[in-house]
N, C-alpha and C positions, 0 to 999 in steps of 0.2 A: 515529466514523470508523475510530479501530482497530480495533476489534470488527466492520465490515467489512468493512474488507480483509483481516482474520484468514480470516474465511469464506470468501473469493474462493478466497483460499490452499488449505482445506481441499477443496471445490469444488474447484477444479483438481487436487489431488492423486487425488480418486476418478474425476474423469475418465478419470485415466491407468489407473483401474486395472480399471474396469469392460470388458467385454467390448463386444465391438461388435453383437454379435444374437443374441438366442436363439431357435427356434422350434421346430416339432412338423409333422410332414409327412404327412398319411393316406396311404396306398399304393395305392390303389384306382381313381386317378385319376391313370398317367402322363400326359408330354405329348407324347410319342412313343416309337419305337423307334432301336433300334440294333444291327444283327445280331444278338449274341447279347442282349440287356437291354433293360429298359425305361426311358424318361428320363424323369427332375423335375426341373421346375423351381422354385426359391421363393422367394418372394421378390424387391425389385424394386432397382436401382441398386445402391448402394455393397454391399448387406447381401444381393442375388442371391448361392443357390445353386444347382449345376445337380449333378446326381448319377445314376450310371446302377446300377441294381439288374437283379444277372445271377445264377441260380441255378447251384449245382455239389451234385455229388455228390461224396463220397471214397469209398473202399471201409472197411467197416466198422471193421478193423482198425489204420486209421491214423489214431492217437490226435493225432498230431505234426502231422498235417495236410501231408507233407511230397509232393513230386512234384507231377505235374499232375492234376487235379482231370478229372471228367468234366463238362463242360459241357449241363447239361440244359436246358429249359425252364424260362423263370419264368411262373406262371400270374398273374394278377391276377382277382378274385376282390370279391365286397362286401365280405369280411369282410378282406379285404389278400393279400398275396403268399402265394402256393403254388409248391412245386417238382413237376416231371413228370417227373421219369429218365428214363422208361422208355417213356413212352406210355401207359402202363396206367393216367390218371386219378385216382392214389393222392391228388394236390390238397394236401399237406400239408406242413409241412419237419419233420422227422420224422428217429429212427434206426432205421429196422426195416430189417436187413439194411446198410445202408449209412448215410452221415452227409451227411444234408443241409443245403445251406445259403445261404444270400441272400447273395451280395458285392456292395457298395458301395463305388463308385468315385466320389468327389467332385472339380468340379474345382477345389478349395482345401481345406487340414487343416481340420477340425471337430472337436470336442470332442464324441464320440458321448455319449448321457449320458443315455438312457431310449428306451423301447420301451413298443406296447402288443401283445399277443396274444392270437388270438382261439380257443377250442377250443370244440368240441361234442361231445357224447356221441358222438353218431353218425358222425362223421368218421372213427374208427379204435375197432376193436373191443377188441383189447389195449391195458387199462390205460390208458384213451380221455381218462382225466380230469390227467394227466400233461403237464407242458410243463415243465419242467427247460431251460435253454439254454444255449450258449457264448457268449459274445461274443468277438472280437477284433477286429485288428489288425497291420496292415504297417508297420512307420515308413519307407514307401517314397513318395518324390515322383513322382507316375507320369514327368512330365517328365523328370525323370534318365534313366528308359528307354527315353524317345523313343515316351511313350504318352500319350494325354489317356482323359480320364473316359469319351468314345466309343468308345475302340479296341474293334473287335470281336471278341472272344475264343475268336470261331468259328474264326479261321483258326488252322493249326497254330505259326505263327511267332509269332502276337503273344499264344498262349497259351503258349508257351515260352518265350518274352522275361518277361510278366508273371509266370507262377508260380517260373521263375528267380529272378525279384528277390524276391518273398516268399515263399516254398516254405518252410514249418518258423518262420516270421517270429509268422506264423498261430495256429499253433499254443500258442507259448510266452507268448504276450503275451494271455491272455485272461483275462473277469473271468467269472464264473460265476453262473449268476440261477437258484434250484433253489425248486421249491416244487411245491404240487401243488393245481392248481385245473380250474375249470369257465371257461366264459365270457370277459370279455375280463378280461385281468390285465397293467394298467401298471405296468411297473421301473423303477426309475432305476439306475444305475452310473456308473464313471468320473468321480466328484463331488470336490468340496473342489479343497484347494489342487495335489496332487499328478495333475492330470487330465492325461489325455493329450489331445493332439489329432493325427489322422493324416489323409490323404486316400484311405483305404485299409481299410475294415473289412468283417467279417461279422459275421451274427447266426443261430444255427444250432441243431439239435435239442443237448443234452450229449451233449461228446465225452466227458466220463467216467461217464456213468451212471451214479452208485456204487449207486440204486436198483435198478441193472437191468429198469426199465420202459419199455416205447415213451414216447415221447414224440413230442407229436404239437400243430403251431399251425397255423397262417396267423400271418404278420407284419404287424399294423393300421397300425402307425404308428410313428414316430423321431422322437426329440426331441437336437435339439442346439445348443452351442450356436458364435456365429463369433467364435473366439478370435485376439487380436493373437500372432504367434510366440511362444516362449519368447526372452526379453530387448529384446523387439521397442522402436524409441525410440518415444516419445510423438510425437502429432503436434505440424509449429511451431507452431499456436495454441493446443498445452496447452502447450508451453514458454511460449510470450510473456506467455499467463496467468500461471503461476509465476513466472516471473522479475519483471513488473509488480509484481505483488502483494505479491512478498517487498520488491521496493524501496520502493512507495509506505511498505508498513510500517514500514521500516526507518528512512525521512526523518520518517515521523510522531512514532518513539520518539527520536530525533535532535533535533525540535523543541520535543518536550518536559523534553530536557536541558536545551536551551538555555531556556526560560519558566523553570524551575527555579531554576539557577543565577541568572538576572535575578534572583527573587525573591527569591535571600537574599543579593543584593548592597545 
């Protein structure tokens, strides 16, 4: 009987510590629009996520990611997400002449934490086999700026308000995924104990190139995962577990003082 409620015990403590959802989203398939992005949804009740992916460009030069961004076209695509600058059908997110990039706008923090992306020869003629990426990150609650995951980024105010709060944010907080392949190629990042979770990320060609090659994807898919806040309490019915459990034990090992002591009276 000790040795299960010892369990219950341990059992409830991984409860507290396990995450609440993890999942993997194809991009190919929003379920709507929103001025400037497109919306996903995933997922169903407690463990629903809604998320809008909205393409920008930077000017090549701006490493920092800082000021306002040009709002382009997000293309969707078999193969996942492509940006349009320009009109010109380039279909890619890509740094040739400028820095492109997906933002994602969830409406809860998420622990970003793998990608998959898709390249072909033929998509881009420089150095075609190349996809090097950024990742990043805003530690901005859209809410605080009196913005939800739908604001649309087309107008001049509520793109002034948003890259306001995270302008240079962007920039500094990102993890770097470098390699050089063909085909689709899934990352993880953002892992272990030290993970961040934001409601606020990009996924983008490298802002630092140190190969100096185009780089050039479609974005397939996102994997992450729904984390409880940092120091977040346990729910009451992981408490009432713990607390039960530790007492039932506690009366058990208390019962068997008492049998004990009977015995060597």
């Amino acid at each position: 009987m000790g040795k299960l409620l010892s369990s219950l015990v341990v059992a409830a403590a991984f409860t507290v510590a396990l995450p609440a959802s993890a999942a993997t989203v194809v991009l190919n398939s929003p379920t709507g629009t929103s001025g400037s992005g497109l919306v996903y949804t995933n997922g169903t009740g407690a463990n629903q996520v809604k998320f809008t992916a909205t393409a920008l460009t930077y000017s090549s030069g701006n490493t920092n990611l800082t000021g306002v961004p040009t709002i382009s076209t997000p293309v969707n695509y078999a193969e996942g997400l492509g940006v349009n600058p320009s009109g010109d059908n380039r279909h890619t997110v890509d740094n040739s002449g400028a820095l492109d990039f997906i933002l994602l706008r969830f409406d809860t923090s998420v622990i970003l934490n793998g990608m998959t992306l898709a390249n072909n020869y033929s998509w881009y003629r420089d150095n075609p086999l190349d996809t090097d990426a950024t990742i990043s990150f805003a530690p901005v609650n859209l809410a605080s700026i009196g913005q939800t995951y739908l604001t649309n980024l087309g107008t001049s105010s509520a793109r002034n308000t948003f890259f306001g709060a995270v302008s240079g944010a962007l920039g500094a907080n990102d993890f770097d995924s470098n390699t050089t392949t063909s085909g689709n190629s899934t990352r993880s990042f953002n892992t272990g104990a030290n993970a961040v979770a934001s409601n606020v990320w990009i996924i983008g060609a490298s802002i630092s190139n140190s190969d100096k090659k185009v780089d050039s994807f479609k974005l397939t898919s996102i994997s992450y995962v729904l984390a409880p806040p940092p120091g977040a309490v346990p729910e009451p019915a992981t408490w009432a577990m713990l607390i039960l459990g530790m007492g039932a034990v506690g009366a058990t090992m208390r019962r068997r003082k008492v049998v004990a002591r009977m015995a060597l009276a």
